[in-house]
C-alpha positions as a LaTeX table, in Angstrom:
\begin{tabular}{lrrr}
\hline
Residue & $x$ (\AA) & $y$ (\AA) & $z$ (\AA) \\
\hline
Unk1 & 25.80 & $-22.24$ & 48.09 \\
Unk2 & 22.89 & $-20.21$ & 49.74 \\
Unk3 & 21.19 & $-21.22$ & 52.74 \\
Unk4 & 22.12 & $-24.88$ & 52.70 \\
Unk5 & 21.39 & $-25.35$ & 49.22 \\
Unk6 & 23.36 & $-27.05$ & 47.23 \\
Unk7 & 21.43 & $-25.79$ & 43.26 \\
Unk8 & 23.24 & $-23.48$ & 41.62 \\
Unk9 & 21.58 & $-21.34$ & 38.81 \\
Unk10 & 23.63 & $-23.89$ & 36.10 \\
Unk11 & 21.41 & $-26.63$ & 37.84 \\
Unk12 & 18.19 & $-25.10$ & 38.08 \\
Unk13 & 18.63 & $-23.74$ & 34.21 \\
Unk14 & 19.08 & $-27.63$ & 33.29 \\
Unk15 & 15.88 & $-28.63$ & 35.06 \\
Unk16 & 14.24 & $-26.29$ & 32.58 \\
Unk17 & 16.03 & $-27.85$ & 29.47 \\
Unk18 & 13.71 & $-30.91$ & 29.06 \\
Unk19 & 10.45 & $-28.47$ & 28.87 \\
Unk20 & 12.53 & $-26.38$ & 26.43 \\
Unk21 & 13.55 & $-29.42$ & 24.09 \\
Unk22 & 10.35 & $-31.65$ & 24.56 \\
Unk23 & 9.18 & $-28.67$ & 21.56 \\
Unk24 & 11.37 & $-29.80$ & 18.95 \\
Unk25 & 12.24 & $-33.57$ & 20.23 \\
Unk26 & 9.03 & $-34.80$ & 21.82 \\
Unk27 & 9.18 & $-37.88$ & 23.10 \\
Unk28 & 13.39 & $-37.67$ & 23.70 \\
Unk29 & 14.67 & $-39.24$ & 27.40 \\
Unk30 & 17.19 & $-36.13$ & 29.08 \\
Unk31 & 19.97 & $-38.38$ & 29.05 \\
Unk32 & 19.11 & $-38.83$ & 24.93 \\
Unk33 & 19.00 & $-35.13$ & 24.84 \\
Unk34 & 22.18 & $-34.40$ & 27.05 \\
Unk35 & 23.96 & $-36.81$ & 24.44 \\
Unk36 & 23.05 & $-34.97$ & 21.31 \\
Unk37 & 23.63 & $-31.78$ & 22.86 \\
Unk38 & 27.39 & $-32.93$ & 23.78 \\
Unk39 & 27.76 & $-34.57$ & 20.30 \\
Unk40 & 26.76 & $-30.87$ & 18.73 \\
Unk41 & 29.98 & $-29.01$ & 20.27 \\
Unk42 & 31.71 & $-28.11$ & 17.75 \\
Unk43 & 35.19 & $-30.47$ & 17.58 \\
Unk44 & 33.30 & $-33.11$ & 19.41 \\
Unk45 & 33.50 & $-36.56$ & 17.84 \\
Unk46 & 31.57 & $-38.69$ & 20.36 \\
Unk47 & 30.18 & $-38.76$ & 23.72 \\
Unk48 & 31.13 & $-41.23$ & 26.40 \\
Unk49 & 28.31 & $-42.26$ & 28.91 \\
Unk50 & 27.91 & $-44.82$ & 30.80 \\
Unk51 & 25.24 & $-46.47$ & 33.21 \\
Unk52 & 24.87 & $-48.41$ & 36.11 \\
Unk53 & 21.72 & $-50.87$ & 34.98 \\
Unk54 & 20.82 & $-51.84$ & 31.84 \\
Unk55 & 17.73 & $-50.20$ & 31.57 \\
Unk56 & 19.89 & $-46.79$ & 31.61 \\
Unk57 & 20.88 & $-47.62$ & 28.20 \\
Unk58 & 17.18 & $-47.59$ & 27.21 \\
Unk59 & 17.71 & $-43.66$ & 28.25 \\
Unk60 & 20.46 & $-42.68$ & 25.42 \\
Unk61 & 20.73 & $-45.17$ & 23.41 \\
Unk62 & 19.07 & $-43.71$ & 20.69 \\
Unk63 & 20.84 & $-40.19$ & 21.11 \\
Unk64 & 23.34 & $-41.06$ & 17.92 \\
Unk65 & 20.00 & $-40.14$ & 15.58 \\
Unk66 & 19.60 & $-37.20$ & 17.37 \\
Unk67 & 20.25 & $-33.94$ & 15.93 \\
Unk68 & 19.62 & $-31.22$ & 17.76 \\
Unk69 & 18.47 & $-27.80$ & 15.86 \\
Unk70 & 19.94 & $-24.27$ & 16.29 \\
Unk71 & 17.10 & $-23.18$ & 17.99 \\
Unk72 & 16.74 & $-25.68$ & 20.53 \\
Unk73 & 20.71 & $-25.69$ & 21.01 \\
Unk74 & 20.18 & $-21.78$ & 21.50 \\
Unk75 & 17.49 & $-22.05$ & 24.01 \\
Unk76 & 19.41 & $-24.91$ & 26.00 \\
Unk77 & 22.49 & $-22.62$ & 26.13 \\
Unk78 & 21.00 & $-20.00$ & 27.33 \\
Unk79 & 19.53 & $-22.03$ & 29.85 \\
Unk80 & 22.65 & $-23.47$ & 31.42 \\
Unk81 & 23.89 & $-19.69$ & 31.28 \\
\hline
\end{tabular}
């Protein structure tokens, strides 16, 4: 933590992901796009989530047809780096 701040360069590169995956899966929610990218670890069978209002599930629901590609995965991993 640096002057009160509480973002750490993990959290800013994640603020970049949805700019970085809106290329390849326009219209995708970042909770539908933090989904896929969990499901695509390798030895990963599912993802739990969860959500506090209904309308949350409108977010991810959809995330089980999402497939991520390498390049995307690459970009969002060297994001979170």
């Amino acid at each position: 933590m640096q002057n009160g701040s509480s973002s750490s360069p993990r959290t800013t590169g994640a603020a970049a992901i949805p700019r970085s995956a809106s290329r390849s899966c326009p219209g995708r929610s970042l909770p539908a796009l933090a989904v896929a990218w969990v499901r695509a670890v390798p030895g990963v069978t599912g993802a739990i989530v969860g959500a506090r209002r209904p309308s949350q599930v409108d977010d991810w629901i959809d995330a089980g047809d999402l497939e991520l590609d390498d390049e995307t995965l690459r970009e969002i991993e060297q994001l979170l780096q």
